[in-house]
C-alpha positions as CSV (number, residue, x, y, z in Angstrom):
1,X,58.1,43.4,4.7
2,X,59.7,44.0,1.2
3,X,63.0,42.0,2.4
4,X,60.9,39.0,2.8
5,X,59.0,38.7,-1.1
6,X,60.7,36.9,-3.4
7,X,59.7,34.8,-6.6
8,X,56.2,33.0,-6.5
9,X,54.6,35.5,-3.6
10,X,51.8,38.2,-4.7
11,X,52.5,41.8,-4.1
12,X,49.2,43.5,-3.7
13,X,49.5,47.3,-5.8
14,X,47.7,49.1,-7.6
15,X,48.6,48.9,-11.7
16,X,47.4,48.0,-15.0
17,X,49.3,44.6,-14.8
18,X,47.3,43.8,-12.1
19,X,44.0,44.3,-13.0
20,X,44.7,42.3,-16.6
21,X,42.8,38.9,-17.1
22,X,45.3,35.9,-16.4
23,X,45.1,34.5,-19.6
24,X,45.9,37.6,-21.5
25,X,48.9,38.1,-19.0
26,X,50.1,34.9,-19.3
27,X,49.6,34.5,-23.3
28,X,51.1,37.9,-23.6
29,X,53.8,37.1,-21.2
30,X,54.5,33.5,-23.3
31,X,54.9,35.8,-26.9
32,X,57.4,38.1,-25.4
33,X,59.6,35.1,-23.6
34,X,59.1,33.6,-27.1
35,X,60.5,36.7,-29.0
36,X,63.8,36.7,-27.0
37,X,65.0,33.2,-28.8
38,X,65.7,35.4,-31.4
39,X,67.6,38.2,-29.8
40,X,71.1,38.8,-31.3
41,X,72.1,41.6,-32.1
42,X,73.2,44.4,-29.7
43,X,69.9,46.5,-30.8
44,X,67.5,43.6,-30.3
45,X,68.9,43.3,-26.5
46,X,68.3,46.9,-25.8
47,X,65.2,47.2,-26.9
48,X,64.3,44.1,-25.1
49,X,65.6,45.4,-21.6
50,X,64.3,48.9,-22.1
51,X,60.7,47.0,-23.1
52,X,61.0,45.1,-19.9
53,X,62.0,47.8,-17.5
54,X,58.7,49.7,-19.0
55,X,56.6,46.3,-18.1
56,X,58.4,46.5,-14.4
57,X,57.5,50.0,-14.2
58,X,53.6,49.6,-15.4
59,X,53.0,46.4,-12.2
60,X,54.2,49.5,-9.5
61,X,56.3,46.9,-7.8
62,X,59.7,48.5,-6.6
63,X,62.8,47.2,-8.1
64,X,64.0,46.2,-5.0
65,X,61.6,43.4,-5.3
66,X,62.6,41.8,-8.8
67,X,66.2,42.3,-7.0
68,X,65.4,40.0,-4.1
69,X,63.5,37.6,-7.1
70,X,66.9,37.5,-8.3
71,X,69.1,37.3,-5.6
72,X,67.9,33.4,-4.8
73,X,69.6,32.4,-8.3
74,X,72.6,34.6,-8.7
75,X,74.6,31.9,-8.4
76,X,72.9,30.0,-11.4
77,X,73.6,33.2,-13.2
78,X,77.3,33.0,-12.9
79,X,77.6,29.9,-13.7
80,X,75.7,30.4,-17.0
81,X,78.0,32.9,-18.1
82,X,81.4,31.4,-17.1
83,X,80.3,28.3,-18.5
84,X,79.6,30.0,-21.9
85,X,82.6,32.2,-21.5
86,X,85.1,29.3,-21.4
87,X,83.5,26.9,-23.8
88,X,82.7,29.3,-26.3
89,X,85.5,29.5,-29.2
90,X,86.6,32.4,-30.2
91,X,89.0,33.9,-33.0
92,X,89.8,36.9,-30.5
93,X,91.7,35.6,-27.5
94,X,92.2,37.8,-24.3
95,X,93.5,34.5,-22.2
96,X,95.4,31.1,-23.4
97,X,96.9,29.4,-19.8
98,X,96.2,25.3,-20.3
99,X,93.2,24.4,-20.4
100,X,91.8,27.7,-19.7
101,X,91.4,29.7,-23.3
102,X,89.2,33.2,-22.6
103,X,88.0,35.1,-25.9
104,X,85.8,38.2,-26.6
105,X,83.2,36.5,-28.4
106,X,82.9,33.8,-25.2
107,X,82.6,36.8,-23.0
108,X,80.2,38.1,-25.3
109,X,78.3,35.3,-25.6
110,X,78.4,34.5,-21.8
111,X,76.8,38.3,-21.3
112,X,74.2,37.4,-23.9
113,X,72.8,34.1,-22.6
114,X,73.1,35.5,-18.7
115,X,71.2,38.3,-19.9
116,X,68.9,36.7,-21.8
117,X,68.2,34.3,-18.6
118,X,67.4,37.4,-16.3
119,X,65.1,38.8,-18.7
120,X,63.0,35.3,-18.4
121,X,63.1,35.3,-15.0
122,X,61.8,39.4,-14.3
123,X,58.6,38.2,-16.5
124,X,57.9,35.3,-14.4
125,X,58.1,37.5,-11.5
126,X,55.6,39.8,-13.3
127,X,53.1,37.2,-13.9
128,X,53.7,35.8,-9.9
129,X,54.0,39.1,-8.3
130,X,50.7,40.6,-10.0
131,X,48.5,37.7,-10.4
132,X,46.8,35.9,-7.2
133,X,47.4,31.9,-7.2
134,X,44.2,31.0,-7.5
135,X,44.0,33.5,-10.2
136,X,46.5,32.0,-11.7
137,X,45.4,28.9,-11.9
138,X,42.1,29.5,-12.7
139,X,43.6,31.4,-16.0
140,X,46.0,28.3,-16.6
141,X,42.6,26.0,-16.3
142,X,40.9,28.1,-19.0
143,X,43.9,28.0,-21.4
144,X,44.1,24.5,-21.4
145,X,40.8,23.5,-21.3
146,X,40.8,22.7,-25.3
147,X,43.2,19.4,-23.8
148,X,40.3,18.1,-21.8
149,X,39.3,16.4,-24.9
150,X,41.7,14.4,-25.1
151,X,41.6,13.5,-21.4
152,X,44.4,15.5,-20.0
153,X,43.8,16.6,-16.5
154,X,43.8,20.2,-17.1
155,X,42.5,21.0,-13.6
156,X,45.1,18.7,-11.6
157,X,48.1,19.9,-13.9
158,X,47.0,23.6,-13.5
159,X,46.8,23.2,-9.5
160,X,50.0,21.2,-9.5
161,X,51.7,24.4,-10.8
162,X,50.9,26.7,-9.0
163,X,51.3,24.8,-5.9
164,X,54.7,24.7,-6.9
165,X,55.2,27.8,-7.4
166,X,53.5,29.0,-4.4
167,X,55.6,26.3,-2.5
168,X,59.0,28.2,-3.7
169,X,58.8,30.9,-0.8
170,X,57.9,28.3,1.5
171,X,61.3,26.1,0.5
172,X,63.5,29.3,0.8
173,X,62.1,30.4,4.3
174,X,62.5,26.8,5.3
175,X,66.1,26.7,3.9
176,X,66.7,30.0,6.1
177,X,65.2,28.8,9.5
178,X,67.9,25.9,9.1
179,X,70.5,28.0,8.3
180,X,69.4,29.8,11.3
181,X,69.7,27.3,13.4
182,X,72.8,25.9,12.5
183,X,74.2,29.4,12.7
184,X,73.1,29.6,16.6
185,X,75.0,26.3,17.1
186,X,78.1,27.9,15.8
187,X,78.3,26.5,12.5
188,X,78.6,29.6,10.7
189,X,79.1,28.3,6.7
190,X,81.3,31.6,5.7
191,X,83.9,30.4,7.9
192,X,84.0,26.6,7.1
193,X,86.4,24.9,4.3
194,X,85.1,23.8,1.3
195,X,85.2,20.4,2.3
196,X,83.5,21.1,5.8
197,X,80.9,22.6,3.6
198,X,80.0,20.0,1.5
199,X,79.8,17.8,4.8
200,X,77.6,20.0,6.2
201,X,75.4,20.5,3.0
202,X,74.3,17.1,4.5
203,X,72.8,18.6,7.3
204,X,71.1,21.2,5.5
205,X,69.5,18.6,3.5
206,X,67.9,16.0,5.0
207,X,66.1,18.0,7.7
208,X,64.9,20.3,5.0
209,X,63.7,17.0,2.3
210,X,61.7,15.9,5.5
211,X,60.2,19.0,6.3
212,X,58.7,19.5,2.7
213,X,57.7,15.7,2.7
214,X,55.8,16.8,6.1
215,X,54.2,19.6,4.5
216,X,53.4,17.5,1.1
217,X,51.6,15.2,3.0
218,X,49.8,17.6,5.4
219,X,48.7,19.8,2.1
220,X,47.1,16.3,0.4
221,X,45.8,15.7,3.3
222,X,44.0,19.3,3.4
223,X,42.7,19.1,-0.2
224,X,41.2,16.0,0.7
225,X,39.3,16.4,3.3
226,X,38.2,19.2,1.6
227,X,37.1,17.3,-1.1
228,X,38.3,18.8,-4.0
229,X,38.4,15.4,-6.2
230,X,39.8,15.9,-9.6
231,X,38.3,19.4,-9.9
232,X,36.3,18.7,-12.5
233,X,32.9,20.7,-13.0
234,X,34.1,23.2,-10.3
235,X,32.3,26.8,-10.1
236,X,34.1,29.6,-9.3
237,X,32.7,33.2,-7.6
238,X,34.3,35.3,-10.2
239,X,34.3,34.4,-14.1
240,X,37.0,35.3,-16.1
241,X,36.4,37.8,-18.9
242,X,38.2,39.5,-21.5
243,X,38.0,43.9,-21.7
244,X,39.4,46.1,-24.0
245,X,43.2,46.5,-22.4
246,X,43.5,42.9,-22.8
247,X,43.4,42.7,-26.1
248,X,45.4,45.6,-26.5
249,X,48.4,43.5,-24.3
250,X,48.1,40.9,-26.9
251,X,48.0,43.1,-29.7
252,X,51.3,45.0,-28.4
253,X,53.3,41.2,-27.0
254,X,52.2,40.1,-30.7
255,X,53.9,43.8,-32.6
256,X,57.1,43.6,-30.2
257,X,57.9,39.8,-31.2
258,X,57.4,40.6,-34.6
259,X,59.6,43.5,-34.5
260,X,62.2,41.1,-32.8
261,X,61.8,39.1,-35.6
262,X,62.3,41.9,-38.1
263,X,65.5,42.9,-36.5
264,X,66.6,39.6,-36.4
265,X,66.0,39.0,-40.3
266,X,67.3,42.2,-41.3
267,X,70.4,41.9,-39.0
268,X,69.7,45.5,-37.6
């Protein structure tokens, strides 16, 4: 079952994480992404994994879950750090062939960003692996409420998000059953040249774009004869609420970015 959950799915257990109010988890969630713009220094990036790893440890989700959250954008991750490990000068060189200069601060600075980038993403699996959908977007509603005023359509924007993130299991599973398929008609993509590959990247493609038109339209079609309208004035079974331990998450996201920021002034 655990092979199967990757980024945007809920995984119902039994922790703190869980049982916090969306906004404070999001808010919370928001500071702490915030405080890693100013991470630096080799400290500041220890104490940022290590505060992390505690987080992933209080939602009772095994690690082999934020692996498979990974996994989808490894790729993205390599790229990342080879692209800052070749165009980042450096007074140290390890690697001068052509065009191709290699230095200790661009592998530095290729482990810092990649790093930085993986952190991000292991809190936005926290938020989507510990908070239901409709939770979700019943916490994103509140928070933006204030832009109602000024005739933003809190509720569509807040459903349009989380329909997109809910959608990203569904695009991946898709992507697999084609693969599948292809595989069982003895295209196997491992074996194939690169230029084969990028010929049959079109058949990948265009069956999977018209699938997720298909289910676009079936989904509008499903709110609609529901009747859910613009959402406005809606009721809800369960009101959100804040309790002690939320402010309490706030109250520790808000001390951590601070003391971010303190090692970051201070150059600790």
């Amino acid at each position: 079952m655990m092979d199967s959950v990757i980024l945007g799915q809920y995984v119902k257990r039994d922790s703190i994480i869980h049982y916090l109010d969306p906004r404070s988890k999001i808010l919370s969630l928001i500071i702490i992404m915030l405080s890693f713009i100013t991470l630096e220094s080799t400290m500041s990036y220890m104490i940022a994994i290590f505060f992390v790893l505690f987080i992933l440890i209080l939602t009772n989700v095994p690690f082999k879950v934020y692996v498979l959250a990974i996994k989808p954008l490894f790729f993205i991750l390599i790229v990342t750090f080879l692209y800052h490990m070749l165009l980042t000068k450096g007074s140290h060189v390890i690697l001068d062939v052509y065009f191709l200069t290699i230095s200790v601060e661009g592998i530095v600075e290729g482990i810092r960003i990649t790093l930085r980038i993986m952190l991000f993403i292991l809190l936005a699996s926290v938020l989507t692996f510990t908070t239901k959908p409709l939770t979700l977007a019943h916490g994103l509603e509140a928070l933006m409420k204030p832009l109602a005023k000024l005739n933003f359509p809190v509720e569509k924007f807040a459903l349009m998000i989380i329909i997109a993130i809910r959608f990203i299991p569904t695009i991946l599973q898709e992507l697999q059953q084609i693969l599948t398929a292809l595989k069982a008609k003895g295209n196997h993509m491992e074996t194939l040249s690169l230029r084969k590959k990028l010929l049959t990247y079109n058949r990948i493609l265009i069956p999977l774009l018209t699938s997720l038109v298909i289910r676009a339209e079936q989904l509008s079609m499903a709110i609609e004869a529901r009747g859910f309208g613009d959402g406005k004035n809606r009721v809800r079974y369960h009101s959100l609420s804040y309790q002690l331990l939320d402010y309490q998450v706030l109250i520790v996201a808000l001390s951590f970015s601070f003391f971010l920021l303190y090692i970051k002034v201070y150059g600790i």
